[in-house]
Residue, then its C-alpha position, 0 to 999 in steps of 0.5 A: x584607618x585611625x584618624x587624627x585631628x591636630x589643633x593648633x595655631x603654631x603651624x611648625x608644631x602642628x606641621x611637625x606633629x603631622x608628618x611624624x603621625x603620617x609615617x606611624x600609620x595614622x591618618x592627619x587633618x590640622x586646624x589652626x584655630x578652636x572654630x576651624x578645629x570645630x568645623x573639621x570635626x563637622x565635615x569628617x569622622x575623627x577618632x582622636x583630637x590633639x588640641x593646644x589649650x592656649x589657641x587665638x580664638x579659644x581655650x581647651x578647656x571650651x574646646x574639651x567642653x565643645x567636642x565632648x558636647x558634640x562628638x562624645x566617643x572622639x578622645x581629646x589629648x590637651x597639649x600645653x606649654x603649663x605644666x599645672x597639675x590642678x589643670x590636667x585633673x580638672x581637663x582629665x575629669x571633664x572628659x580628656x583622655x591625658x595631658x601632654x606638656x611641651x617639649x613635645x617628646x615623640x616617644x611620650x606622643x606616640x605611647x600616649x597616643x596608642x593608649x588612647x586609641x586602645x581605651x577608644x576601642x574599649x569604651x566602643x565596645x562597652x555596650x557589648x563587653x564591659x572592661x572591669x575586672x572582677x565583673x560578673x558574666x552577665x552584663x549587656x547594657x541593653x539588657x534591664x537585667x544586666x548590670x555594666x559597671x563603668x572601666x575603674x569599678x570592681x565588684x567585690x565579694x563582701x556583704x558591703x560590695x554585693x550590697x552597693x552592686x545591688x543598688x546599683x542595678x535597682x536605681x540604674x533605671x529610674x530617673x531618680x536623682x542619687x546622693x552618694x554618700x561616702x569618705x574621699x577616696x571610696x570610689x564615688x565618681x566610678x559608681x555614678x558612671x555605673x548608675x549612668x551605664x545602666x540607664x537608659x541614658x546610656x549613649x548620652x554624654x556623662x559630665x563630671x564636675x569637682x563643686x570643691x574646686x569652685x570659686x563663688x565668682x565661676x560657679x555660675x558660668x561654670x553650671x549655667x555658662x555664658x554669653x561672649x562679652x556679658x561680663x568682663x574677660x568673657x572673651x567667648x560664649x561658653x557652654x555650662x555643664x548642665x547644657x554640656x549634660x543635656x540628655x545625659x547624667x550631670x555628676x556633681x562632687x563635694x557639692x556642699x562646698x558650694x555658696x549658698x548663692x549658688x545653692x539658690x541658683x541650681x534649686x531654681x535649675x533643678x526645679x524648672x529643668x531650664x537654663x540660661x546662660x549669663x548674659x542671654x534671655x533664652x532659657x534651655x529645656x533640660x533633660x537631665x539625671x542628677x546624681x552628687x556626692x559628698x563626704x560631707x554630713x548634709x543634714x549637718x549642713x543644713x542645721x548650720x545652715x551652711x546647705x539649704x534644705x529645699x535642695x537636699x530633698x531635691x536630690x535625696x531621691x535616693x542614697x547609697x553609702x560608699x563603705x570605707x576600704x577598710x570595711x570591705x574584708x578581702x575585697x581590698x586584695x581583688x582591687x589590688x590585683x585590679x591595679x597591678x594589672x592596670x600598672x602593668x599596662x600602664x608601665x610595661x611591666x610583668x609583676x605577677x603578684x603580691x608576697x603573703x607580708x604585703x597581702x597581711x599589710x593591706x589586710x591590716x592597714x586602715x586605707x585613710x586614703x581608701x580605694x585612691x590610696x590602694x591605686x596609688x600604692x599598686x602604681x609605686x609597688x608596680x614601678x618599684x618592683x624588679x622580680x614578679x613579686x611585689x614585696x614590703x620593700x615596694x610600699x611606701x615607708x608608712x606601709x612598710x614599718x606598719x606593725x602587723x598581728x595576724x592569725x591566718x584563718x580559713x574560708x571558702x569563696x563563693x566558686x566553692x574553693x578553699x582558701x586561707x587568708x590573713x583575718x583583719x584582727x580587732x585592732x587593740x587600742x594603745x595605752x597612750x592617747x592618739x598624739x602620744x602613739x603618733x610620737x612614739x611611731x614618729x620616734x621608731x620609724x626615724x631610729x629604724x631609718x637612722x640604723x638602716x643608713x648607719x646613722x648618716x642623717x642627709x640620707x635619712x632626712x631624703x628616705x623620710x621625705x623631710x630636710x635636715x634641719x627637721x630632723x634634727x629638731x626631731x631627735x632633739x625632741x626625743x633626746x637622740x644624739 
């Protein structure tokens, strides 16, 4: 039976959520606060909890933060009345499987929640049978020969893929702590949960914390936690993501965005392996694996003297570079095939492939945005598409009026096959500087637009994304009338 733990303190809500849950076949327990949501959990097995995130007592986030302490492999669905993007990233990346606003639609409930119970039984069985495409055959956690690699990595077939796998499967076993080096986007957060994968930490929890999102006055309670009442508007006692990782993998992203205080703080942390909460004289032994990232240069940092040195070497025990998307030649084509099956999970749909224009298009296109930007083009493509084929209609304007230059050459893949492909050619650098060439592909994408909407300017601002009155200062610029 798939059982379900309702957490909320507005008893209609929970009452509702309850009977509609029990007659689509699932087994339902309520609480009406953050401790009687905490004390359920620890009298019965639950595989699944829908928490409200404003509760009396507490907040989702502890919540979130508590759960995942204590009942690592139980899912976790925020629901709030605060639709705030900002929110459900960081809720998402501590570990929530969604996020759910009111008005609560029973429809959006039941979807989101068969969704969960399909990924629970994945991650489940991960130790047995990893769920990432493009993953070689060979691959058991326990085995120390094997590598898992974590749901959203995929290997690819390049020199640069293969090279990043291989020290993957060299660090994974060692307690070493691990820079991550590499441009947003590259897929650094899925390559600390495959180094955790293959460790033998394996079954302890891995907490991921965005350092970029930190203010100077959090940033202490965030890592090291605290005490009910040891400051003003410290409501409840809170536990810190290194108490959240003890036992486990501690992922710290964009930390050279942290205060140099903080710096100081987590050195001493690192050093000692202890913790202790604002407020409180008990230190916590910790036993916990390092591994952070950054698209930032460190030792750049460090000569500026805005990163200290002392902590760099604390965690420059071992450093693999994230290659940007660009440089991964026909890898960029399997991790497209990747999301358009996930897009097709996602969104119910049945597209097949992609045309041979979009297959040149993305092996030409420079992927500023890297592996994140090619996730969030296959999930447009996927929803825009209406045949089996996505076509260059499908991707986003910037994409489509990309200008191609290709020759198709010939290689054989790894199986043996033969297989023709569009080569990425050297790109020819324009005549113009670099703001003259952004003008001049400003000036033809607004005329092609322009001609495609016989010339009715409210259409062509809505396509462009701009409002009129920027356009029209545009084409004032470039003498259009």
């Amino acid at each position: 039976m798939k059982r379900i733990l309702i957490i909320d303190d507005e008893v209609n809500v929970a009452l509702l959520l309850s009977k509609f849950l029990t007659r689509n076949g699932f087994d339902v327990s309520t609480a009406s606060s953050g401790t009687g949501g905490m004390e359920a959990l620890k009298n019965g097995e639950f595989q699944l909890v829908l928490c409200d995130f404003r509760l009396e007592d507490t907040d989702g986030r502890e919540m979130l933060r508590n759960i995942k302490l204590q009942y690592p492999k139980t899912g976790v669905i925020i629901i709030t009345g605060y639709s705030d993007i900002k929110m459900a990233v960081e809720l998402i990346k501590m570990g929530a499987y969604d996020y759910i606003t009111k008005p609560l639609y029973p429809d959006e409930i039941l979807n989101t929640i068969n969704k969960a119970f399909e990924t629970h039984h994945a991650l489940v069985e991960v130790d047995e049978e990893p769920q990432a495409a493009i993953v070689p055959e060979k691959s058991k956690v326990k085995d120390p020969k094997k590598t898992v690699f974590a749901a959203e990595f995929v290997t690819g077939t390049s020199k640069a893929s293969k090279e990043l796998a291989r020290q993957i499967e060299l660090v994974a076993p060692t307690n070493y702590s691990v820079i991550i080096l590499g441009e947003s986007g590259t897929g650094k957060e899925s390559v600390a949960k495959s180094i955790h994968l293959n460790s033998p930490r394996h079954n302890q929890p891995f907490i991921a914390m965005d350092c970029g999102s930190l203010t100077k006055e959090l940033a202490a309670s965030e890592f090291f936690g605290h005490e009910k009442g040891s400051f003003t508007g410290a409501l409840y006692t809170k536990i810190g993501h290194f108490e959240m990782a003890n036992g486990g993998t501690l992922f710290l992203d964009e930390v050279g965005n942290l205060s140099y205080e903080i710096q100081a703080a987590l050195l001493r942390t690192v050093q000692e392996r202890k913790v202790k909460r604002i407020g409180s004289t008990k230190e916590i032994d910790l036993d916990v694996r390092i591994i952070i990232a950054t698209n930032e240069n460190l030792q750049e940092g460090i000569q500026k003297g805005r990163f200290r040195e002392d902590l760099y070497h604390r965690f420059n025990e071992f450093s693999i570079y994230m290659p940007p998307l660009r440089d991964r030649g026909h890898d960029i084509i399997l991790l497209a095939e990747h999301f358009l099956r996930s897009a097709n999970q996602e969104l119910g749909r049945n597209v097949e492939s992609l045309s041979q224009e979009v297959v040149d298009c993305f092996m030409n296109y420079r992927w500023q945005g890297n592996i994140r930007e090619l996730k969030n083009v296959m999930r447009r493509a996927t929803l825009l598409t209406e045949g089996n084929e996505i076509t260059l209609k499908a991707l986003p304007l910037e994409m489509s009026t990309y200008k191609l230059s290709y020759e198709p050459v010939s290689y054989s893949s790894n199986n043996g096959h033969h297989v023709t492909h569009a080569e990425v050619p050297e790109v020819k650098e324009p005549r113009h500087d670099l703001k003259n060439a952004a003008l001049e592909a400003e000036y033809e994408t607004i005329i092609r637009v322009l001609r495609e909407v016989n010339f009715n300017k409210t259409k062509a601002a809505e396509i462009l994304n701009i409002d009129r009155k920027t356009l029209y200062n545009k084409m004032k610029a470039i003498n259009l009338k």
